[in-house]
Every structure is written in structure tokens, then in C-alpha cells.
C-alpha positions as CSV (number, residue, x, y, z in Angstrom):
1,X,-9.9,25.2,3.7
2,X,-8.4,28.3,1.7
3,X,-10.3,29.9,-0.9
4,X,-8.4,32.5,-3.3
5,X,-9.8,35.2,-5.5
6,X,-7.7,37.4,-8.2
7,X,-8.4,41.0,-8.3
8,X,-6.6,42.7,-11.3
9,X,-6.3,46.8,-11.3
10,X,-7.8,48.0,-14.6
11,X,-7.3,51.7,-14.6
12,X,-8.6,54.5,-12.2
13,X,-10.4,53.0,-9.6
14,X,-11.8,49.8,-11.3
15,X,-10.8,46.4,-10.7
16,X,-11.4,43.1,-12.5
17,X,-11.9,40.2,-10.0
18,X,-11.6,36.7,-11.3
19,X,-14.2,34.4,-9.5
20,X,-13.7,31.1,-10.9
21,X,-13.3,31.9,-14.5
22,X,-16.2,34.4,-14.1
23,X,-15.3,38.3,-14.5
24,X,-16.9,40.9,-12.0
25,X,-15.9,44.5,-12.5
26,X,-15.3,46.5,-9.3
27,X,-15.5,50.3,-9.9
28,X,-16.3,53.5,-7.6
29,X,-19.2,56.4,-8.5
30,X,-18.0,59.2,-10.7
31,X,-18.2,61.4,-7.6
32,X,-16.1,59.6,-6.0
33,X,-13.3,59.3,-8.6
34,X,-14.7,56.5,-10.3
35,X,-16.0,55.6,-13.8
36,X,-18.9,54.1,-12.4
37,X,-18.9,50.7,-14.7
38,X,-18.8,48.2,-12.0
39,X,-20.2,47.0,-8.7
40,X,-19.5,48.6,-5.7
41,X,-17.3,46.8,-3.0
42,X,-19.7,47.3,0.0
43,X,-22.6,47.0,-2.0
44,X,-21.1,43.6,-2.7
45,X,-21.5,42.7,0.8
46,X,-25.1,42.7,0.7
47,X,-25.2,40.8,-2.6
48,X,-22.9,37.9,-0.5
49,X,-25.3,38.2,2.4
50,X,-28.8,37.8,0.2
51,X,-26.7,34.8,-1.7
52,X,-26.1,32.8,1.0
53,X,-28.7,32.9,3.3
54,X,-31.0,33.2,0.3
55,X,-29.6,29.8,-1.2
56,X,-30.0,28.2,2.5
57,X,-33.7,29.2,2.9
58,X,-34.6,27.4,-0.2
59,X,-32.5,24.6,-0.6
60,X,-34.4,23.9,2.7
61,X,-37.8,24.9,1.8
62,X,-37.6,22.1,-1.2
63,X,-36.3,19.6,1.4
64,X,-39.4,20.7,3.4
65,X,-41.7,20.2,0.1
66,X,-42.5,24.0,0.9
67,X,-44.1,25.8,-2.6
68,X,-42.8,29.1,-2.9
69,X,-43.3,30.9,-6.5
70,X,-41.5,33.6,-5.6
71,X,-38.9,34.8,-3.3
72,X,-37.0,38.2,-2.9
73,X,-34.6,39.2,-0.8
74,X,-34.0,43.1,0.0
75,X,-31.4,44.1,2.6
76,X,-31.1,47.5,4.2
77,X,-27.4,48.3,5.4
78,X,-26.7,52.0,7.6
79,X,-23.2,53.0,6.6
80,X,-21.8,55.0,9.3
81,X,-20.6,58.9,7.9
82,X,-17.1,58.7,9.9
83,X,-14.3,56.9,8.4
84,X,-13.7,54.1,8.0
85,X,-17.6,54.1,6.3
86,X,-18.5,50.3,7.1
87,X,-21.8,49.0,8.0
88,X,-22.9,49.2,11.7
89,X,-25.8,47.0,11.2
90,X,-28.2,45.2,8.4
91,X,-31.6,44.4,7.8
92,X,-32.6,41.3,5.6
93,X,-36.1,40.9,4.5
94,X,-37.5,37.5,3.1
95,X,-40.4,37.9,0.8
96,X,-42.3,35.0,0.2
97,X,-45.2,34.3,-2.5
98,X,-46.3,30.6,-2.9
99,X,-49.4,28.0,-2.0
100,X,-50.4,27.3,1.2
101,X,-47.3,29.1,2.8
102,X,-47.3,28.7,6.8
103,X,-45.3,31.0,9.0
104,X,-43.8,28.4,11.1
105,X,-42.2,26.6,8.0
106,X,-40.7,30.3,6.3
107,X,-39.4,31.0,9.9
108,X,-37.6,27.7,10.8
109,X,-35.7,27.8,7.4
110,X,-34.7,31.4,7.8
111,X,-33.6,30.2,11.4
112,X,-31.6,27.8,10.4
113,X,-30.2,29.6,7.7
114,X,-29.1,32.9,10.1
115,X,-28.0,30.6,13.2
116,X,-26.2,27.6,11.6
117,X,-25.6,27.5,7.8
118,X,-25.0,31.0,6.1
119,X,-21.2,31.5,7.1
120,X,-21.6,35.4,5.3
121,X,-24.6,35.9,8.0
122,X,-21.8,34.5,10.9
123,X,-19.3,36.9,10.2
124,X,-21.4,39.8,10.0
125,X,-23.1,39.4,13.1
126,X,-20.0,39.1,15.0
127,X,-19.2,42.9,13.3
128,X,-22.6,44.8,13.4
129,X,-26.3,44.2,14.4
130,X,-28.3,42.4,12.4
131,X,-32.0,41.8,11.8
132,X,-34.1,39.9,9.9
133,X,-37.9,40.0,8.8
134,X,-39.9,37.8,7.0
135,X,-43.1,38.5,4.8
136,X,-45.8,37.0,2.7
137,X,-47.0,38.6,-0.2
């Protein structure tokens, strides 16, 4: 299966990518030589990580009948200083609220999504390490 995405150069350093028929602005920090009005490319990466596993966990929690109120995802990348600057590793953290949560239930949806669904979580584990935490509030 091929997917396809349009990314249009604006002016200086931001980009307008065109994600079916939605607009996301791409730009770098004014230090940088950026404007600073749009997302950040490798800040993107996290955003596609907490997405997709986060969609997984609870599309399976309701199949489980699981009652979660709440649910956050925050994920800690270390960008390396040398160039290329890409991510040697990433931390996801699960943050559950919700009645009558058990461990066992948060954990084997998390599983699942980090070892067979989330294809964003497959290809970054093959590139950097990766760890994952999950908490009840």
C-alpha cells in the first residue's frame, strides 16, 4: 500500500503539508532561521508516535469494556547534539484515570499496542531505544 503526502514551500523555512485536505504548517524557531508559526518536524515524530499507539490502547480498552475518563500521553525524546540531531531513544508514558482500573488490563493493551499494532512504534524501535511506562493517576 502507498500513502502520499504534499508538502508545499511557503517562504523561509515553512512548509504547508497537505494531509488529506487538512493543512499543517511546518516551520523552524526564530533562532534557527525560522518564523516560528508551525510545528516542528521532529517534534512531529512524537505527535505520530502518541497518535498511534494512543489510538491502539483505547480502541482496545473499549473492546475490553475498560472505563478510562482520562488518558494522556507524554513522551520524552533525547536528541543527540552531533549532526545529523535525530532521536537516539524515546520514552512514552500512559496516564490513566478511570473506575476500577487494573494494572494487568492497562498493560496488556499497551502491549499489544507497542509489539503488534502501532506501525509508528515498529519503525522507531528498529532506529532508537524505546521505553514505555504506564501510570494511574
Amino acid at each position: 500500500m502507498k500513502t502520499f503526502v504534499n508538502v508545499k514551500w511557503d517562504s523561509n523555512l515553512k512548509f504547508k503539508a497537505d494531509l488529506f485536505g487538512k493543512e499543517l504548517v511546518l516551520d523552524a524557531a526564530s533562532d534557527a532561521g525560522g518564523n516560528d508559526e508551525g510545528f516542528r518536524p521532529k517534534s512531529l515524530m512524537m505527535v505520530a508516535l502518541a497518535g498511534c499507539t494512543g489510538m491502539d490502547v483505547i480502541s482496545i480498552l473499549k473492546k475490553m469494556k475498560v472505563d478510562v475518563t482520562y488518558f494522556n500521553l507524554r513522551i520524552e525524546g533525547n536528541i543527540r547534539d552531533e549532526h545529523p540531531k535525530k532521536y537516539e531513544s524515546m520514552k512514552v508514558i500512559y496516564e490513566f484515570k478511570g473506575n476500577d482500573l487494573e494494572l494487568e488490563k492497562l498493560q496488556k493493551a499497551v502491549n499489544l499496542s507497542i509489539e503488534k499494532y502501532c506501525g509508528v512504534n515498529a519503525n522507531y524501535r528498529d532506529s532508537m531505544q524505546m521505553e514505555y511506562e504506564i501510570s494511574i493517576l
